[in-house]
N, C-alpha and C positions, 0 to 999 in steps of 0.2 A: 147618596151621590146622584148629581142630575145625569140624565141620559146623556147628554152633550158630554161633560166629565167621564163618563163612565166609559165609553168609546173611545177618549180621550185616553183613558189609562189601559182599557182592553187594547187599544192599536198596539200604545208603546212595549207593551212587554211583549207582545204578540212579538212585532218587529227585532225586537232586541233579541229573545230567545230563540227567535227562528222554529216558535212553535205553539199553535194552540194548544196543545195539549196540556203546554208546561206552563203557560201563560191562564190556561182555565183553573189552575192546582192554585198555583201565587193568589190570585182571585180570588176564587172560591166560587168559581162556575163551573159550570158543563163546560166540554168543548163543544156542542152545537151551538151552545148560547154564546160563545167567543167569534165563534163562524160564524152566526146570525149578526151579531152585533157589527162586524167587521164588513158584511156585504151589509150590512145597512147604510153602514157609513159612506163605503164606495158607492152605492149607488144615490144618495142625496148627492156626493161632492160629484159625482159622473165625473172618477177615473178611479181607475188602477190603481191601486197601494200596495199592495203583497201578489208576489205571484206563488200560487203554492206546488208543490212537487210530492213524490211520496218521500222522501227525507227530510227536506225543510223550507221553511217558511222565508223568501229573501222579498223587500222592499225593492218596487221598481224606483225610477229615478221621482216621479212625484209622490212616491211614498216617503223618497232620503229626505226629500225637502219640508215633506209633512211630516216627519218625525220627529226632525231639526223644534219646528216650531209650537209640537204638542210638546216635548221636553219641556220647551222654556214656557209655554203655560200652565202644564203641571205644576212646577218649580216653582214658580211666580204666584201663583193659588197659596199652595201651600207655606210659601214663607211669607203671604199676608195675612193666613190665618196663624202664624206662629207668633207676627208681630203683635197679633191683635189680644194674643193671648199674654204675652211676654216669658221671656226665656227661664223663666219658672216652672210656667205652665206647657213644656215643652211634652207631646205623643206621637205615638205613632211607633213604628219599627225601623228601628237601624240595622241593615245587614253588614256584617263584618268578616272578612277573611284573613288570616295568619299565619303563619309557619305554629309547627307544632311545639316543639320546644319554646322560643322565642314567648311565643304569644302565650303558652301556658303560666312561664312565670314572669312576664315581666310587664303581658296586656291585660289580661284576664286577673289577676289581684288588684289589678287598680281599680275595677268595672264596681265594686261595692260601690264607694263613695258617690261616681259619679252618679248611678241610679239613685241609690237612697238621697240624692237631690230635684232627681226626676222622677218622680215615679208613678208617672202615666208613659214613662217612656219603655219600651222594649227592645230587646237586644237577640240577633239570630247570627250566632257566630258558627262559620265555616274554618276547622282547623286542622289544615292539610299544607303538607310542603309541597304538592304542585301547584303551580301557579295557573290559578284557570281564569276564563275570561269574564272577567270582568263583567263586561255588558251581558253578556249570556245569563249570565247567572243571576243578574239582580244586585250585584252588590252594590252597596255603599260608599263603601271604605275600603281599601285593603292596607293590612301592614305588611310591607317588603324592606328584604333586606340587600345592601348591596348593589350591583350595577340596575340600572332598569330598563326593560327594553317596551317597555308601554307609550310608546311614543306617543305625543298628542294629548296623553292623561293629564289631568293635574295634580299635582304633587307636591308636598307639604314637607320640608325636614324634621324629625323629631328628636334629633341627635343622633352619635355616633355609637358604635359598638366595640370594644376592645376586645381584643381577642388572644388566647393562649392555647400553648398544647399539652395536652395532658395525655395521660397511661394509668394505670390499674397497677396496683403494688405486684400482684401476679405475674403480668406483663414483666416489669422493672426485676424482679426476681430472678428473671429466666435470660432478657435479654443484658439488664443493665442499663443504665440511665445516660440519653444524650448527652454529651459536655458541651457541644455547639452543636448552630443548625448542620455542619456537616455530617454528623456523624447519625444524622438522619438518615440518609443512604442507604446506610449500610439497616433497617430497622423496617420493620411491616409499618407503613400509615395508611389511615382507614381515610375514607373517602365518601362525603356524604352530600347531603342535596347542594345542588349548582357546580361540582368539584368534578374531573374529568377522573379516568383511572390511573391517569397516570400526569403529572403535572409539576408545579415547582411554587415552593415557597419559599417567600421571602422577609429575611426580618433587618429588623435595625438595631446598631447597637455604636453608640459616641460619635453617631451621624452619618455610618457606613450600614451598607446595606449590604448581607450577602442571602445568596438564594442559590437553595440546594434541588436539583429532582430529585422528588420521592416517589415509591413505588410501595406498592400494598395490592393482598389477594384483595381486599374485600372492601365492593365499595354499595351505598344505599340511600336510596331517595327520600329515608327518613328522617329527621332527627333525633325521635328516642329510637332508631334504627341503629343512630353510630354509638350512641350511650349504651345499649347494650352493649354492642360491640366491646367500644371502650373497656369496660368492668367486667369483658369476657375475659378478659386478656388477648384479645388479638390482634392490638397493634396500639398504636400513637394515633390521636385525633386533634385538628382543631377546633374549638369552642369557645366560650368565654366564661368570665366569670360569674357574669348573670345567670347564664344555664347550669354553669356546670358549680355554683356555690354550693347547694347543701351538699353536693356530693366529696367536694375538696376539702370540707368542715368537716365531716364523717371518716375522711381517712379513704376513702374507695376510690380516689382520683387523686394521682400525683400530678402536682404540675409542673410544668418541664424548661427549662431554658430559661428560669428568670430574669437572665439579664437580659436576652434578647427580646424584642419587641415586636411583633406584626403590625400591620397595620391596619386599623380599627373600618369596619365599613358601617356606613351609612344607612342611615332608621326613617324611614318616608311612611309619611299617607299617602297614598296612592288613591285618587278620584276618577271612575271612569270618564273614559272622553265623552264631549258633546253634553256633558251631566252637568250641571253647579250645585257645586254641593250645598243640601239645603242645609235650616239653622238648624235641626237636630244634629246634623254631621258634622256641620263647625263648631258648634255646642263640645261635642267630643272630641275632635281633633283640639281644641284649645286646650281643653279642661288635659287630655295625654301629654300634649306639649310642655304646658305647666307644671304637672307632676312628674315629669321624669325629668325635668330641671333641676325642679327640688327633692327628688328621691331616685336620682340616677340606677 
């Protein structure tokens, strides 16, 4: 990488993570040689880019604007060296984030094919149900489900998500089995990432909709957090079939209200803001769009 490029990429991560430290790691520098490189660069341009603090690292306003614009020459480099190569010859590393469940069985099986078609390409997947930031972190890509409050990102639909409530034959045992959403109520329901502790769900059924509050001890920010749960016996969850299939095939998961319906939410790519997503990124979001077309 030429010195110009390389200051170029030491700024932007520098800027984005709000930290030498974690921007020398991604690199593969020292942090003085991040700080050397960074007052190099401010003193050829004579101004101010970063002011730094003992906590972190923020961009002054001709930093916002020089960051703006190393983005889209980074970007611009890199997706001419991709053309030059052609979408065969695609490298480099894609960083990915996902919900835990979700992404276990429904992003991460699909990831053979696409590699064993790339395979100078690398893949660094982050698979956690809190939602972190994006630009901080470096990612790529994220798959989110649901509402989105990433204002600014850009965002790609990958389809939709059905969703059903299930219980544990143990559970069903003890309590006995909803007949309708009402008799949710009166039932422990478990409460899992983005769900409050106490809330209301609503289903359809011959183009009516009814929606019960439900209430439950136990609520958790994980996904295989509520799966145990679920098959502990301590309540009614909702899920879907995608997550919760080998377990409804196996008999460990009944599922509950067949005739009623939820409603299904929403499967995005998620693009940091200010970022265009390069051709390895578009590469994968087509290549996921397309297969869960065809293998829902």
């Amino acid at each position: 990488m030429s010195d110009r490029l390389q200051e170029l990429a030491v700024f932007v991560r520098a800027a984005e993570s709000g930290s030498f430290s974690k921007a020398a790691r991604e690199l593969g520098l020292s942090q003085p040689s991040v700080s050397r490189i960074i007052g190099d660069l401010e003193t050829r341009l004579g101004v101010k880019l970063l002011l730094r603090t003992t906590r972190r690292i923020t961009a002054t306003d001709a930093g916002a604007l020089f960051l703006t614009r190393a983005r889209e020459v980074l970007s611009d480099i890199e997706d001419a060296e991709d053309a030059a190569r052609g979408i065969d010859s695609l490298r480099g590393t894609i960083r990915i984030t996902m919900p835990v469940m979700y992404g276990s069985r429904n992003i991460i099986p699909r990831l053979p094919k696409f590699l064993a078609a790339h395979p100078l390409l690398r893949v660094e997947l982050s698979v956690v149900d809190e939602r972190q930031d994006l630009v901080a972190e470096g990612t790529d890509v994220a798959i989110r489900l649901g509402l989105l409050n990433d204002s600014g990102f850009g965002v790609r639909s990958l389809g939709i998500l059905p969703r059903l409530v299930v219980a544990s034959p143990s559970y069903l045992a003890i309590r006995g089995a909803p007949k309708t959403p009402a008799d949710l109520a009166s039932h422990d329901c478990i409460f899992g990432p983005g769900q409050s502790g106490r809330t209301s769900w609503s289903f359809t059924r011959n183009g009516t909709e009814t929606s019960v509050d439900v209430r439950g001890r136990i609520a958790t920010d994980s996904g295989p957090g509520v799966f145990a749960c679920v098959q502990a016996g301590l309540g009614i969850a909702i899920t879907s079939p995608v997550m919760a299939g080998p377990e409804i095939a196996a008999g460990t998961l009944v599922p509950l209200l067949k005739s009623y319906k939820l409603s299904p939410i929403d499967v995005y790519a998620v693009f940091p803001g200010g970022r265009r997503p390069s051709t390895k990124v578009r590469a994968l979001v087509d290549y996921l769009a397309t297969d869960m077309k065809q293998t829902p």
